[in-house]
BAVO-628440 format. One record per residue: residue in three letters; x, y, z of N, C-alpha, C in turn. Coordinates in pm, whole numbers, padded with zeros to 5 digits, always signed. Layout:
AlaXYZXYZXYZ ...
This chain:
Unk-00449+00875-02290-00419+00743-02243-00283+00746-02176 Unk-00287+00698-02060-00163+00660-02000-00104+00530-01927 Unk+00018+00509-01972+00076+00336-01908+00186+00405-01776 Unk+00161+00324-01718+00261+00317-01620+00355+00220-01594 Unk+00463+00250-01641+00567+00153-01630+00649+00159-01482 Unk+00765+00055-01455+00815+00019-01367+00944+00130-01411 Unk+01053+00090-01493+01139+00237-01533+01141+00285-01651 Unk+01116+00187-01720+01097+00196-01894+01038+00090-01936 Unk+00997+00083-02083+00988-00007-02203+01134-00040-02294 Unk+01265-00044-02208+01291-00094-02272+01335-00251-02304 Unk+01413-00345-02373+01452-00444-02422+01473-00517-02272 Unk+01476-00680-02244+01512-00717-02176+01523-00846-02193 Unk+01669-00943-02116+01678-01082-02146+01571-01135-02068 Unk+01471-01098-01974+01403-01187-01884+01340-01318-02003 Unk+01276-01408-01999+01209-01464-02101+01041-01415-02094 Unk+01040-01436-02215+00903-01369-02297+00903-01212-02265 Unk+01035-01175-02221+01051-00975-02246+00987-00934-02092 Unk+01000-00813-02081+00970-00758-01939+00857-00693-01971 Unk+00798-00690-01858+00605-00703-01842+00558-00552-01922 Unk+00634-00438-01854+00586-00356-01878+00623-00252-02031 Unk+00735-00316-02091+00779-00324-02205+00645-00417-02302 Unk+00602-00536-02298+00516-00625-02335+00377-00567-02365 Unk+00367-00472-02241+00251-00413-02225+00231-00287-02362 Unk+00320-00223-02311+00343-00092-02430+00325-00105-02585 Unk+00401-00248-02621+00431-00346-02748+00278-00332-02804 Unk+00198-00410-02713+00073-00464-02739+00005-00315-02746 Unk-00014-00206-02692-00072-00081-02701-00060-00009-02822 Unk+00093+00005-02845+00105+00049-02943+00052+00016-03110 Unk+00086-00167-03086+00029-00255-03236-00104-00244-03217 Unk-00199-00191-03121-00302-00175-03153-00356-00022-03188 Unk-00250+00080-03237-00268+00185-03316-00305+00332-03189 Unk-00264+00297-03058-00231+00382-02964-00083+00437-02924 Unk-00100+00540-02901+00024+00598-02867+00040+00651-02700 Unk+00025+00577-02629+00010+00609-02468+00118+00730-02432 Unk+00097+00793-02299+00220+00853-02220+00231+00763-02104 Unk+00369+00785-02104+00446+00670-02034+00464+00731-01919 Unk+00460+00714-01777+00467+00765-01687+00616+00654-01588 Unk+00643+00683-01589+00736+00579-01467+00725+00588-01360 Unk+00649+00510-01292+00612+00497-01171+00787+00468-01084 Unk+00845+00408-01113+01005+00379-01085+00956+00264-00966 Unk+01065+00294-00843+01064+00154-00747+01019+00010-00788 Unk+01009-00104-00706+01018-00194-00740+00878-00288-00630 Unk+00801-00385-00762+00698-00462-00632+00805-00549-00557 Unk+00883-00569-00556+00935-00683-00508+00970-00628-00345 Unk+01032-00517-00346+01071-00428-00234+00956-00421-00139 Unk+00999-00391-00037+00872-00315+00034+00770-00205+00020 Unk+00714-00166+00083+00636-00044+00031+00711+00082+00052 Unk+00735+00121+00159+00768+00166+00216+00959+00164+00273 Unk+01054+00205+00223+01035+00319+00171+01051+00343+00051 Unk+01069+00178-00011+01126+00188-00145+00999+00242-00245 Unk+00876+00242-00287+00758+00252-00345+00690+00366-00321 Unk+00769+00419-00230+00700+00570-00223+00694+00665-00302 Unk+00721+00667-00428+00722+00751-00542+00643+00805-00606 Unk+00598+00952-00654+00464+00960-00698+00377+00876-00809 Unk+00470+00814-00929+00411+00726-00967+00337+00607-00900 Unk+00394+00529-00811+00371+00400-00699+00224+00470-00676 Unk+00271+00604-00627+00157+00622-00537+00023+00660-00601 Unk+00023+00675-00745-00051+00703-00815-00119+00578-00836 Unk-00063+00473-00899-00117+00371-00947-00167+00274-00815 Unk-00138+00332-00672-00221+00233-00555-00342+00332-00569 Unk-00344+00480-00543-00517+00515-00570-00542+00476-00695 Unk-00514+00433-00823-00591+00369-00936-00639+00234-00866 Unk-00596+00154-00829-00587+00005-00825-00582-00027-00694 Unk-00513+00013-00583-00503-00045-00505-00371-00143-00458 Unk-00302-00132-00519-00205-00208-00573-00074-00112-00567 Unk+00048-00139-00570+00146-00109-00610+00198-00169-00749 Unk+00168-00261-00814+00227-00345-00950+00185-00228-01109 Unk+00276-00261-01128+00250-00193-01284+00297-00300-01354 Unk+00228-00320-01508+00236-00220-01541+00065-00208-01515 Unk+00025-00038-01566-00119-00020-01511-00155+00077-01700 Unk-00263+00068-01714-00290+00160-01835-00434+00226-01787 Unk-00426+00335-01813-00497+00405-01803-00601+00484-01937 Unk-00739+00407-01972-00759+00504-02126-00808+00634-02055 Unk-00836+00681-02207-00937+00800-02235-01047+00828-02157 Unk-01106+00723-02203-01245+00700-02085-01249+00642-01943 Unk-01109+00653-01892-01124+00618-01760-01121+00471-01700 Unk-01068+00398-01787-01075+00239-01763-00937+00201-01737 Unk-00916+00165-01629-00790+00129-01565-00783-00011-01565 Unk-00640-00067-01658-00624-00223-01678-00475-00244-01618 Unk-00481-00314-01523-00387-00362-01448-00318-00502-01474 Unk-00199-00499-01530-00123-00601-01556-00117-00674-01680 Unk+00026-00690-01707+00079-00701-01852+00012-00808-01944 Unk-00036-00921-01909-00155-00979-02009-00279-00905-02031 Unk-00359-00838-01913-00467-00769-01923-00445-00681-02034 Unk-00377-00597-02013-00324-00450-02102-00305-00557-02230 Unk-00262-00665-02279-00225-00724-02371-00380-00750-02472 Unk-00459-00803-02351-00582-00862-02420-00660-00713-02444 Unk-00672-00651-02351-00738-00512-02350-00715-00464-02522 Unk-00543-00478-02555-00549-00404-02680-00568-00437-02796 Unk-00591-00602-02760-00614-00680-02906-00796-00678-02936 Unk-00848-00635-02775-00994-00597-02836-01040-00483-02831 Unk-00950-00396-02841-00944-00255-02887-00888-00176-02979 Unk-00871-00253-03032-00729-00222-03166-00837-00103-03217 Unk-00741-00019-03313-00831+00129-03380-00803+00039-03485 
């Protein structure tokens, strides 16, 4: 299983915590232990040249998309974005 974060999971003042930190939270309390990949750059930026990173560029052939955060399971099911990945793990809990 793999998440793709923006630079990390870690702590943040944004309110209700930063997306891809949120995401990880919820993965983990559901008894997974993902690898964390950091996609780095930023959606807000352009694509080009800021998003050009092999992570970025990984998670647009998953999705189509540049946004993380993105999770990736076992079996190949790619869930895009920090509520999804949220609900994904509360009905997947081990």
């Amino acid at each position: 299983m793999k998440l793709y974060v923006c630079w990390g999971t870690f702590p943040s003042p944004l309110p209700g915590g930063h997306p891809c930190r949120t995401a990880y939270l919820a993965v983990q309390r559901a008894g997974y232990e993902p690898s964390v990949e950091r996609a780095l750059g930023t959606a807000w930026l352009p694509y080009f040249p800021f998003n050009v990173t092999p992570g970025r560029l990984a998670v647009r052939r998953l999705t189509g998309h540049i946004e993380v955060p993105v999770l990736v399971t076992d079996d190949g099911q790619v869930v895009q974005g920090s509520q999804e990945i949220v609900d994904w793990a509360q009905r997947n809990a081990l």
